[in-house]
N, C-alpha and C positions, 0 to 999 in steps of 0.2 A: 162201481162204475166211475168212470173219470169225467163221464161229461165234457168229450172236448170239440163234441158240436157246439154245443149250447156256450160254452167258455169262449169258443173261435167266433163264432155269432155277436157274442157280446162283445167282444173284446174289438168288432171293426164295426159295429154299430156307436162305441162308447166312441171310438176314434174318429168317426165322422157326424158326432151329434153335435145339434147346432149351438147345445146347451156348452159343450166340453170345448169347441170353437170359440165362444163369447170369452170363453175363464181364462184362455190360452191366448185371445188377442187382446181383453181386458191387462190381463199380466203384463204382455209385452210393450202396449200402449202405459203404461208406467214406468216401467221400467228402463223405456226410450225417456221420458219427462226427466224422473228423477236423472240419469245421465246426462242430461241436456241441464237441467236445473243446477246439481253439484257432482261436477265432470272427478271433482276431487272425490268425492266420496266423503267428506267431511264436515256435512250438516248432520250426521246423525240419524238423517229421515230416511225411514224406510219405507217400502210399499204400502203395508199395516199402516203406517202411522199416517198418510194421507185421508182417510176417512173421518179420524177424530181429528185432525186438525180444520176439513173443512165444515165438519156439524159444528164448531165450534160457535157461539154467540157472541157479537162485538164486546159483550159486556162480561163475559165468561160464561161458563157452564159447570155444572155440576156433574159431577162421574156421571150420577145415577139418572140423568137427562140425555146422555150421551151417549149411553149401550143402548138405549130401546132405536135412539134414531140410527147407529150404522149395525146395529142387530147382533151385537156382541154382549157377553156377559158384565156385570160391574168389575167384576175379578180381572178381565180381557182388558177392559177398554184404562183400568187402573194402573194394570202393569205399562201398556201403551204409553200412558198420562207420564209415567215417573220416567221412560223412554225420552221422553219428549222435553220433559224434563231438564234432565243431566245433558242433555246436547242444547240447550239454549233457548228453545223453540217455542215452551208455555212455562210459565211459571202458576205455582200454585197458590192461591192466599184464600182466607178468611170468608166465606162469604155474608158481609153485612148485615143479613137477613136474619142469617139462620149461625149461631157461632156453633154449631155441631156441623157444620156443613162446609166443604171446601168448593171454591169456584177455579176454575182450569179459563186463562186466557193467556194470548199471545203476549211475547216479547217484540221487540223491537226487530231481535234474529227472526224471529216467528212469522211478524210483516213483510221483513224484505223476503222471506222466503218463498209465502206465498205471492207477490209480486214477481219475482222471478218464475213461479208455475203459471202465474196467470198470463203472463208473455209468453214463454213457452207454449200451452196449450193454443192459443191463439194464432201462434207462428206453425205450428203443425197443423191446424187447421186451413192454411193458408196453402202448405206445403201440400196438404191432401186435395184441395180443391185447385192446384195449378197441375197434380196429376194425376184426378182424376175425373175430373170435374167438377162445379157446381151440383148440379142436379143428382150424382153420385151420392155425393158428399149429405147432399139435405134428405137423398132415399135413406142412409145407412142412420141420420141423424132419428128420422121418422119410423123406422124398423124398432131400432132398440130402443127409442120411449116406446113404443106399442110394449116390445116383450118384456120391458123392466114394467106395465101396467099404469104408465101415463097416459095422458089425453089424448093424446093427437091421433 
């Protein structure tokens, strides 16, 4: 049998699920930022790498502090780390505490980066509430904390 109900079925359920929608404008809502943030393409930062830069701790973080909060493996979020790395972004040192232990914090390229997203997102914000409104804007704000399992 080939199954090409059940495959036809699936195939325009998966294309109109609200879950496959979120991943699909999630992605493209980045992927606008980073463009907007480095038009050049030469910070290095990728989509991936915006998660572990913003779990990150003022004071730094440990790999193994940082896969459980963006839900990636030590192995993932390490490759990540040394990404982030070699483009400027965190440096790695010592952690005080623990000298078996490394802490991951930002550079200097690292702040101004995230200051350039932080304006960015702000200014998109600003752009989606002049078209589409207000009230829009704080429904769609209120929807996805519901389905990401926040408060509101």
């Amino acid at each position: 049998m080939t199954y090409e109900v059940e495959l036809a079925a699936f195939a325009t359920a998966a294309r109109e699920d609200i879950g496959r929608l979120l991943v699909d404008a999630s992605r493209a809502v980045t992927d606008d930022a980073l463009a907007r943030i480095d038009p050049e393409g030469t910070s290095g930062v990728r989509a991936a790498h915006v998660p572990v830069i913003a779990a990150l701790d003022a004071g730094g973080s440990r790999v193994a502090d940082l896969a459980p909060r963006i839900g990636h493996t030590r192995q993932a979020v390490a490759a990540l780390v040394r990404d982030l790395e070699v483009a400027g972004i965190v440096e790695v040192r010592p952690d005080p505490r623990d000298g078996r232990a490394s802490l991951v914090g930002l550079t200097a390229a690292g702040a101004e980066f995230c200051a350039r997203a932080t304006e960015t997102m702000r200014a998109r914000e600003h752009e989606w509430r002049a078209a589409w409104g207000g009230p829009a804007v704080d429904a769609l704000r209120e929807g996805l904390t519901r389905l990401a399992g926040g408060t509101e």
